[in-house]
N, C-alpha and C positions, 0 to 999 in steps of 0.2 A: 143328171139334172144340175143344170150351173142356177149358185144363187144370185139373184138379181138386189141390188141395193134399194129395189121400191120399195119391198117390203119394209126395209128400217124402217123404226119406230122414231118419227122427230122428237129431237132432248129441248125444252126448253132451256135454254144458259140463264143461268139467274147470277146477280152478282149478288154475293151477301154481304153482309156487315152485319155487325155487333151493336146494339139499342139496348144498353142497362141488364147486360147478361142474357140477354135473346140475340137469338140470329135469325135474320131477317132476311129475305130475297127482295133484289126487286130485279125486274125484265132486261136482260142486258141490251138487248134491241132498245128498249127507253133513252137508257144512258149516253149522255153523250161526253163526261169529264168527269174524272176526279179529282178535286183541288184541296189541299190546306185548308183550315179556318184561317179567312181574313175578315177584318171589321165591314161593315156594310151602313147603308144609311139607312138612317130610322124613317120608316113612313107614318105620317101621324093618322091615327082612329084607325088602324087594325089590329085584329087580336093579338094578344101575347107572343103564338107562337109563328109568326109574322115577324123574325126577328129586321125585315129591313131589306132592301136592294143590294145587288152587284153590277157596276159595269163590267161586261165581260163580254170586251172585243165590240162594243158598240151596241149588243145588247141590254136591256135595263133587268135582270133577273131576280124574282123576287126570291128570297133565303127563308126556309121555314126550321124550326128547331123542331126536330121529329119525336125525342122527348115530350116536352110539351104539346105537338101534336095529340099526341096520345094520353095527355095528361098525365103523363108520370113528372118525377121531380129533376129539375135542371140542374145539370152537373157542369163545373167549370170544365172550361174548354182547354185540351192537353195537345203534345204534338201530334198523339193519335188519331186528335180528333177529323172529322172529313166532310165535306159538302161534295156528297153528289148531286151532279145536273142532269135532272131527267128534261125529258121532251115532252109533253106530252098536250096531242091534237097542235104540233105549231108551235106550240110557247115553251120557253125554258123558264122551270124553276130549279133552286135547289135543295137539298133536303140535308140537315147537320146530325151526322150518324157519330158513335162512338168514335167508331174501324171499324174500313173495311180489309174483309176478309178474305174471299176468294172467288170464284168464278167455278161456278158446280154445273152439271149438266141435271136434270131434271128430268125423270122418265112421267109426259102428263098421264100417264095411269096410274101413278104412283102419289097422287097429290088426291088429298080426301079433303072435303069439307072442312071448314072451321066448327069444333063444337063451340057454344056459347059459353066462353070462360067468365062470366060474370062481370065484373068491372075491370079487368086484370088490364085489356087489351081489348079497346072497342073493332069487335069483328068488321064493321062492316069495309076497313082498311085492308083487309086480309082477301085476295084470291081464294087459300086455301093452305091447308101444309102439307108437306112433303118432309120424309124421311132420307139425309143425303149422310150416311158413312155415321150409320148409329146417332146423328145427328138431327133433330127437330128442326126445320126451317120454316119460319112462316113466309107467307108469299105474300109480298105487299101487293093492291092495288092502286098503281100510284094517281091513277084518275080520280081516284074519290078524293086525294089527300086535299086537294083544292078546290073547297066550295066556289061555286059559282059570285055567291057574294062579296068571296075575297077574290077576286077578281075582277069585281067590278069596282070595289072599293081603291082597290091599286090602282086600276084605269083610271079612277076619278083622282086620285092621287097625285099619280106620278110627274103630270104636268105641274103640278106646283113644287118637284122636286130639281131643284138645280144643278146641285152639285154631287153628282151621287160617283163615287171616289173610282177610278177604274184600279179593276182587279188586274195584282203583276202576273 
């Protein structure tokens, strides 16, 4: 009997990073750049963690601080620090991680439920966790990270933003 490759089990790639001593996934299919912290322009009446725009390459990308997404407390920004750019539905945003870390493969049967950790880390960001190398990963869902309202708030925005600085 020769083995056929259909059977393999697809790995999700998740790319992680580091968010205040958690490691985090997010979908490397999402991803489409890894860049430095550089400064961004402030957009006025969005929330906090809304830190502002990037031009980048002609696109207008809005930079969210993932910290404060999640309500933990803001840590000044180091060489370490990283904005990844996700995709998601069309639109790029970016999200301001610690570091990142590495690129894991994911067996999806190996990913369980989020239990409800209380205020720790509001679940409804989380796909789920997965166990990679004695290692906890939570799985962002990076769909959720962008209300609908911030998004419309930007749209209503960004036309009164002029100069919003192109990213090197």
């Amino acid at each position: 009997m020769h083995e056929n490759n259909q059977d393999a089990v697809p790995v999700l790639q998740q790319l992680t990073f580091d968010l205040a001593g958690e490691e985090y996934g997010v979908e490397i299919l999402a991803v489409r750049e890894i860049r430095g912290w550089s400064r961004v322009t402030r957009i006025p009446q969005t929330p906090a963690y809304l830190l502002g725009v990037l031009n980048l390459r002609g696109a207008i990308v809005p930079i969210m601080d993932l910290r404060l997404r999640f309500g933990l407390e803001r840590e000044s920004y180091g060489d370490s620090t990283v904005v990844i750019i996700v995709a998601i539905a069309e639109r790029l945003f970016g999200i301001v991680v610690d570091a990142v870390s590495d690129v894991v493969d994911i067996d999806p049967a190996a990913i369980k439920p989020v239990p409800d950790m209380g205020a720790v880390v509001d679940t409804r960001y989380l796909k789920g966790l997965a166990t990679h190398v004695e290692r906890m990963v939570m799985l962002l869902d990076v769909e959720k990270l962008m209300r609908p309202e911030d998004v419309e708030t930007l749209d209503a925005a960004l036309p009164a933003v002029q100069d919003v600085e192109v990213a090197a």
